[in-house]
Structures are given as structure tokens and as C-alpha cells.
N, C-alpha and C positions, 0 to 999 in steps of 0.2 A: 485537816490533817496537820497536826502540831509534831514538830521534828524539835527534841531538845537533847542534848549531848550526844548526838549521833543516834537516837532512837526514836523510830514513829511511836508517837502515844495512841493508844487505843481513843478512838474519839465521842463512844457510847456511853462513856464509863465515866462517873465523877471525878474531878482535876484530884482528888486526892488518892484515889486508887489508883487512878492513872499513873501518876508520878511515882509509882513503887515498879513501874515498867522498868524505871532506869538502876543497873547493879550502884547500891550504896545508898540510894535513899528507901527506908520501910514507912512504914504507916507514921510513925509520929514526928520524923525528918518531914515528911511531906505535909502532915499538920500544922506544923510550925511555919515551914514556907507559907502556905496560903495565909493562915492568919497574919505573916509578916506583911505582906503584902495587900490585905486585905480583901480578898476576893474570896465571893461566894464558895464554899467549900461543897455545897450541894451544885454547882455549876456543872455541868458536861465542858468536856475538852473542845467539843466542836464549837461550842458556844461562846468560847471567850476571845475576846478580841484584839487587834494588832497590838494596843499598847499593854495591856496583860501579858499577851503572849512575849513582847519583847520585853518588859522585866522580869517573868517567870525564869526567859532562858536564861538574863544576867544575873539574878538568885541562885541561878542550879548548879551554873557557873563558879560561883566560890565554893563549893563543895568539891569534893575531891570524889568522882564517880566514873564510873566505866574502867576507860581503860588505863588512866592514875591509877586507881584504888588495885586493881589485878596487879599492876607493875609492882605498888607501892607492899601489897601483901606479897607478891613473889620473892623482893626483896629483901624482905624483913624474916620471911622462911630461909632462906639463902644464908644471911648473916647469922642465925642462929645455927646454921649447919657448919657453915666457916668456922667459929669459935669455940667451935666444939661442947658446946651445951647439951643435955640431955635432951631436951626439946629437940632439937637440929638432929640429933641422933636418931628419935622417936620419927620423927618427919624423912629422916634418909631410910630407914626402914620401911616405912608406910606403917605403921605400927598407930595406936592410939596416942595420943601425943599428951592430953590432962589427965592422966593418973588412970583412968578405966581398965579392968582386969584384961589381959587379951587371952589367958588359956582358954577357957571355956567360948566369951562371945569375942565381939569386936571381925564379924564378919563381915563389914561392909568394908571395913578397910584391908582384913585379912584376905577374901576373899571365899572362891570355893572350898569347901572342904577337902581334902585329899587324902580318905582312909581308904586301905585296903591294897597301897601298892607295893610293890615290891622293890622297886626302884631298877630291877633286871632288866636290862636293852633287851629286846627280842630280835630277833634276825628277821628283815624280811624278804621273801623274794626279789631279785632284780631281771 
């Protein structure tokens, strides 16, 4: 069981699929690592051993992953809302933020639809 930036890696599964467990590294980040490093890319996670495993984690390490990269994107949404950018605008809305039409779709962000109300309080018993 391989622990690397705060996440168990799946240990059935090839070091380079594995390593897409952790938020910020995908397939070709995690390519790149092992060939940096030179280890078997077809390897399983269980299979590889103390001194692998102890340069893996100091590789993974200089990358900016988990909970860096959430902080560091929080941030960076934040600063565009502060300076009043249309982005920052689009984002304090929950609105599509790259240019996508939102009348018609953009309901993952918009969310439910809501026709047909009226928007009149009803009274109800107490």
C-alpha cells in the first residue's frame, strides 16, 4: 500500500494509472514522472520497492497537487472576482465562465430547469 501526497494509490493497477489517483497529476504528468525516474511503466504499485517508492513520493512532491493546487485554484477564482473582471463576474454567478451560450443549455451550471411558476407564496395551514 503506497501513501503519496496524502492518497492510498490503488495497488493492482500500473504505477502510471495509479498516479492519476492524486488531484493534479493526469496520464501524461504521471508519464513523464516514471520515465523521469526510470521505472518500469508496466510495474504494479504493489511491486515497486522502498527506494522507488521513496523517489516517487520526492517527484510528486515538487509538483503542486491536492490540496496546493484546490487552494491555489480557489485563489486565483477569488482574484478574478476581486478585480472585477468578467470572468470573476461569470464565476460569482455560477454562470459559464469561457464564452458558452447559457439561454438555451449550460445546465450543469445553471442547474434545474424552472418553468411553469408563478412565483405566488401560497398560504399554508399552520
Amino acid at each position: 500500500m503506497l501513501r503519496i501526497a496524502g492518497v492510498v494509490l490503488p495497488g493492482q493497477k500500473r504505477i502510471v494509472i495509479a498516479l492519476t489517483a492524486i488531484k493534479g497529476i493526469g496520464r501524461p504528468l504521471a508519464g513523464r514522472i516514471v520515465r523521469e525516474l526510470s521505472i518500469n511503466p508496466d510495474c504494479k504499485t504493489d511491486d515497486l520497492g522502498e527506494e522507488e517508492q521513496s523517489r516517487l513520493r520526492a517527484r510528486v512532491e515538487q509538483e503542486e497537487v491536492e490540496g496546493d493546487l484546490s487552494r491555489k485554484v480557489s485563489m486565483d477564482v477569488k482574484r478574478l472576482q476581486d478585480i472585477g473582471t468578467w470572468r470573476g463576474y461569470r464565476h460569482r454567478k455560477k454562470l459559464p465562465v469561457r464564452g458558452q451560450t447559457s439561454r438555451r443549455n449550460a445546465r450543469t451550471k445553471r442547474g434545474k430547469k424552472k418553468t411553469g411558476l408563478s412565483g405566488r407564496v401560497t398560504l399554508t395551514k399552520t
